[in-house]
N, C-alpha and C positions, 0 to 999 in steps of 0.2 A: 233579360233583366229581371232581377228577381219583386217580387210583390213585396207593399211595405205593409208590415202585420200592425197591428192595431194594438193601445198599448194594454187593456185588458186582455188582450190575447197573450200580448209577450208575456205580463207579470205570470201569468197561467204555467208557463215552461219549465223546463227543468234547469236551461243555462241560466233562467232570471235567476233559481232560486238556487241555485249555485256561486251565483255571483254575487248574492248576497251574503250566503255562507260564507264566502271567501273574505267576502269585506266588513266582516265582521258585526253586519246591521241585523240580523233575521239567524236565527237557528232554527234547526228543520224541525228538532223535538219543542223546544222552549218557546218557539214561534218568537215575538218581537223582542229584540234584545235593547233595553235601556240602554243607553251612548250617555256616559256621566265624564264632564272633561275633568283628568287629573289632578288632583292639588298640588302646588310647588310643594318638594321638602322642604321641611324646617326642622332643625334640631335646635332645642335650645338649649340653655346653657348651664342647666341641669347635666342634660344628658350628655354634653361635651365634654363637662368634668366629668362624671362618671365612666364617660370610654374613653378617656385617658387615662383615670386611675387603672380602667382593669388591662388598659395595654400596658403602661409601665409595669405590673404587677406580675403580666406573664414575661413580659423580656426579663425581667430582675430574678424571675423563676428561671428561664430558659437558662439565659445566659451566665448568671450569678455562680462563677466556676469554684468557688469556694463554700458555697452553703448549699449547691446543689446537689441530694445524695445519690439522684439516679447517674448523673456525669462522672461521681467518683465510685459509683456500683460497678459500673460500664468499664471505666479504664483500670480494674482490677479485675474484672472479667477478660479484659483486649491481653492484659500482661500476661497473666496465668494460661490463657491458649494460647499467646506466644511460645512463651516458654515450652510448652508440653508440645508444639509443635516442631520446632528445634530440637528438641533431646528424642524427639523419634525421629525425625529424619536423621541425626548421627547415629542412633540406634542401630536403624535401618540401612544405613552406608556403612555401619561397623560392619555389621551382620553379613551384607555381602563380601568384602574386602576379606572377611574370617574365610570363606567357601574359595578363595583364588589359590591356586594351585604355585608350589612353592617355583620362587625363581628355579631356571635353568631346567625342571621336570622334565620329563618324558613324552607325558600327555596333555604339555602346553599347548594352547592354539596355533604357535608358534610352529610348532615342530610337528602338527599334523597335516592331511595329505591336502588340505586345499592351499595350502603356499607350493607345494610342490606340483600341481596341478598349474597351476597360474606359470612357475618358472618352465615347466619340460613340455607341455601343451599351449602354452599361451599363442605363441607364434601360429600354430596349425589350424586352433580353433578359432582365434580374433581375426588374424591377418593383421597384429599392428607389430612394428619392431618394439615400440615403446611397450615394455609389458606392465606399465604403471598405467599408462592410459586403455590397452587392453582390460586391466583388473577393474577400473573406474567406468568403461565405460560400454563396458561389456556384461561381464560377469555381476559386477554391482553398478547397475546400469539406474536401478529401482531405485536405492538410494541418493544417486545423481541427481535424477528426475526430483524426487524429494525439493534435494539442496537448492536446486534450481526455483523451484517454487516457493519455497522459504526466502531467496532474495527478492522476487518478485511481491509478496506479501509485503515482508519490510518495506519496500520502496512504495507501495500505497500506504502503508501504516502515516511513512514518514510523510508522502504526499494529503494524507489528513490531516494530522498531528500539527505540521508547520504551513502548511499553505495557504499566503494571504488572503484571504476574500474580498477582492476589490469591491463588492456591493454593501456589504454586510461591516467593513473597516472604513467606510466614509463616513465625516464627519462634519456634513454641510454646514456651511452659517453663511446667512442671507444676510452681505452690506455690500449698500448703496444699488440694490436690486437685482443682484449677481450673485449666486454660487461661490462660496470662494474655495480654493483647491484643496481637492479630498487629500486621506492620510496617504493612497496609493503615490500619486503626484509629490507626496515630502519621501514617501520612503525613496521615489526614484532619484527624487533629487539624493539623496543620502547616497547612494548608489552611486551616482556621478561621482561623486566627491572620493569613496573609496575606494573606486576600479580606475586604478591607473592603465585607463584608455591612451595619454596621449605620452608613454614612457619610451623614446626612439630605442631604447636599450632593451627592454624586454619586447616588445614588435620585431624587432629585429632577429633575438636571438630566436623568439616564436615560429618565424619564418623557417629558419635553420633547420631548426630541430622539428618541429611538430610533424611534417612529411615523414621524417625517417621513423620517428614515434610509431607514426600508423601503421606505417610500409612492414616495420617489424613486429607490431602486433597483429599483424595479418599473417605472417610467415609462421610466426609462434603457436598460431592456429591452425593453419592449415596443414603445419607439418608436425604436429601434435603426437598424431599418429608412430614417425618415423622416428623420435628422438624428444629432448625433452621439452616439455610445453606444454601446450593444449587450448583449452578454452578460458579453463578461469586466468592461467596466467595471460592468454593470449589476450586476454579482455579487460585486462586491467590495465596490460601497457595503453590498450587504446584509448581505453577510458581517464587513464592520464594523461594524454596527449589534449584530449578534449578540453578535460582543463585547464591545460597552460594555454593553451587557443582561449579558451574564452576570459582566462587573466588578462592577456595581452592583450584581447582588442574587445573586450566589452560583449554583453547582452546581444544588441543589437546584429550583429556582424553573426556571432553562433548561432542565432535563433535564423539565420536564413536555409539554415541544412539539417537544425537538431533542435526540435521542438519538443511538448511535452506529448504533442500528437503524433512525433516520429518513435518517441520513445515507447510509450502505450503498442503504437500497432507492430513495432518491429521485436518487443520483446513478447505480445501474445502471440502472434508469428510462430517466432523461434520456441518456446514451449508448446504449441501447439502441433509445430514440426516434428518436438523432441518426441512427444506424449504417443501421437500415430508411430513415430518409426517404431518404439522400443514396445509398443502394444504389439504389432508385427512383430517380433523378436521374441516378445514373450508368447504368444499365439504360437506359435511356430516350434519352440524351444519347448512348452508345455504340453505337445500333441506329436514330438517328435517327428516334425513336417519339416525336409531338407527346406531352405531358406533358395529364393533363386536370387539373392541377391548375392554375386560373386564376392568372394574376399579382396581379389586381383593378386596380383603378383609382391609381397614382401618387397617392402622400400621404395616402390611407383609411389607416386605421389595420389594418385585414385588407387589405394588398396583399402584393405581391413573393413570393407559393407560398410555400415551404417556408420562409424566408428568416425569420418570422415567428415559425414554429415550432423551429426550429433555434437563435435566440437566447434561447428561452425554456430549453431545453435547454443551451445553455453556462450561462447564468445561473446554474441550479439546480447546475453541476458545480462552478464559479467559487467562487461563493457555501459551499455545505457544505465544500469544499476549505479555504478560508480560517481557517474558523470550525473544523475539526477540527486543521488544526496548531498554530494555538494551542491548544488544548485540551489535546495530547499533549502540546506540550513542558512546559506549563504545571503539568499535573496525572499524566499519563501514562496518563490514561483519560477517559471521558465519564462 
């Protein structure tokens, strides 16, 4: 048990006189600090008038769009780099469009050797039948990747842009000693009212159709490779399936298998899937290092390497892409 110090001992200390500093009685240079208690403000009514004149005086300045000269300095400055920025970018799109080589040439892009590369090697080097999805997701693989990421952007863009903030969108008022219901609560009711949940005729055909929606934009992907299709188309069928699903039967019912957490982890996923394979690919392709990932056998349903898996990967970006902008603009959340 510790000893109890003595209080000219304690005052003597360094936490005494710390803790005086702190509490603003005693300064270490100044030694004792005068405690003088504050006087209420008063303004009187002099000075009321007077800083009311000089605030009307700046808003009638600020605001006053007709006598104001820097407001109209400004918006003949905004018009004038308008203009001079429009007549050079037509300038500058003339100017290229002058350099394009005449229809039908000889040394169009057209008629040089990398369409011809793509038609007489495509099969050999991709492994896809399809030599459109071979050219997209092989050869211009880089640019995919790109695209991919630019839907991915937008769909944050739009998940900031539009998306309610349940904490931040309340609008509490306290009667008869209750909370009474935020704007989230009216917007759902709203909701209710214009999602015909209980419509036997669109449920029904929902049922129908929504299965074979999917079933086919699964096919359209996976066999991307062998004929026509791939990911973006293949991902849009699904992504429209999801919406008539969640016309039919409401929020509630979609949000048990497609949330905005399903959508987030399965499209960083699938680009992150995409980014590693085609880094391999380019690694490999820029160091002239044989690839051990087999092409397979032309028309198997497991051929064309990565090509295979890569569409599986747009699909999944395509597809939640589709199905979340509707959702925000629709609702402004999942």
């Amino acid at each position: 048990m510790s000893k109890k110090v003595p209080r000219e001992s304690y005052e003597k200390t360094i936490s005494f006189r710390l803790k005086q500093w702190l509490a603003g009685t005693k300064d270490p240079f100044l030694d004792q600090v005068e405690m003088k208690p504050q006087k209420a403000f008063c303004e009187t009514e002099e000075e009321k008038n007077r800083w009311q004149a000089e605030k009307q005086k700046a808003v009638t300045k600020i605001f006053d769009k007709q006598k104001n000269a820097e407001l109209h300095f400004f918006r003949k400055i905004y018009r004038l780099v308008c203009v001079i920025f429009c007549v050079s970018l037509v300038l500058v799109l003339l100017t290229g469009v002058s350099y394009l080589p005449p229809y039908g040439h000889a040394g169009n892009p057209v008629n040089n050797e990398v369409s011809q590369r793509y038609i007489e090697n495509g099969l050999q080097e991709t492994g896809a039948v399809n030599i459109v999805t071979g050219m997209i997701l092989d050869y211009r693989a880089f640019d995919t990747l790109g695209e991919s990421h630019v839907l991915f952007i937008a769909t944050c863009t739009v998940l900031i842009l539009l998306r309610f903030d349940e904490e931040k969108g309340k609008k509490k008022k306290w009667k008869d000693g209750e909370i009474a219901s935020s704007n989230m609560e009216e917007l759902c009711a709203n909701d209710r009212y214009y999602e015909p949940k209980n419509d036997l005729i669109l449920q029904t055909v929902a049922k129908i159709l929504v299965p074979p929606i999917v079933i086919f934009g699964i096919y359209v992907i996976l066999c991307g490779h062998l004929g026509p299709g791939g990911g973006f188309s293949g991902g849009a069928i699904i992504g429209a399936g999801l919406i008539l699903y969640l016309n039919a039967f409401g929020f509630a019912k979609t949000e048990r298998f497609f949330t905005a957490r399903t959508y987030k982890i399965t499209s960083f996923t699938a680009l992150a899937c995409y980014a590693l394979c085609k880094s391999y690919s380019f690694y490999t392709g820029a160091n002239h290092i044989e690839s051990v990932i087999p092409l397979g056998t032309p028309g198997a349903i497991l051929s064309s390497g990565l090509i295979f898996v890569l569409n599986i990967c747009v699909g999944v970006v395509v597809a939640g892409t589709m199905y979340t902008f509707y959702v925000m603009f629709r609702k402004g959340g999942y």
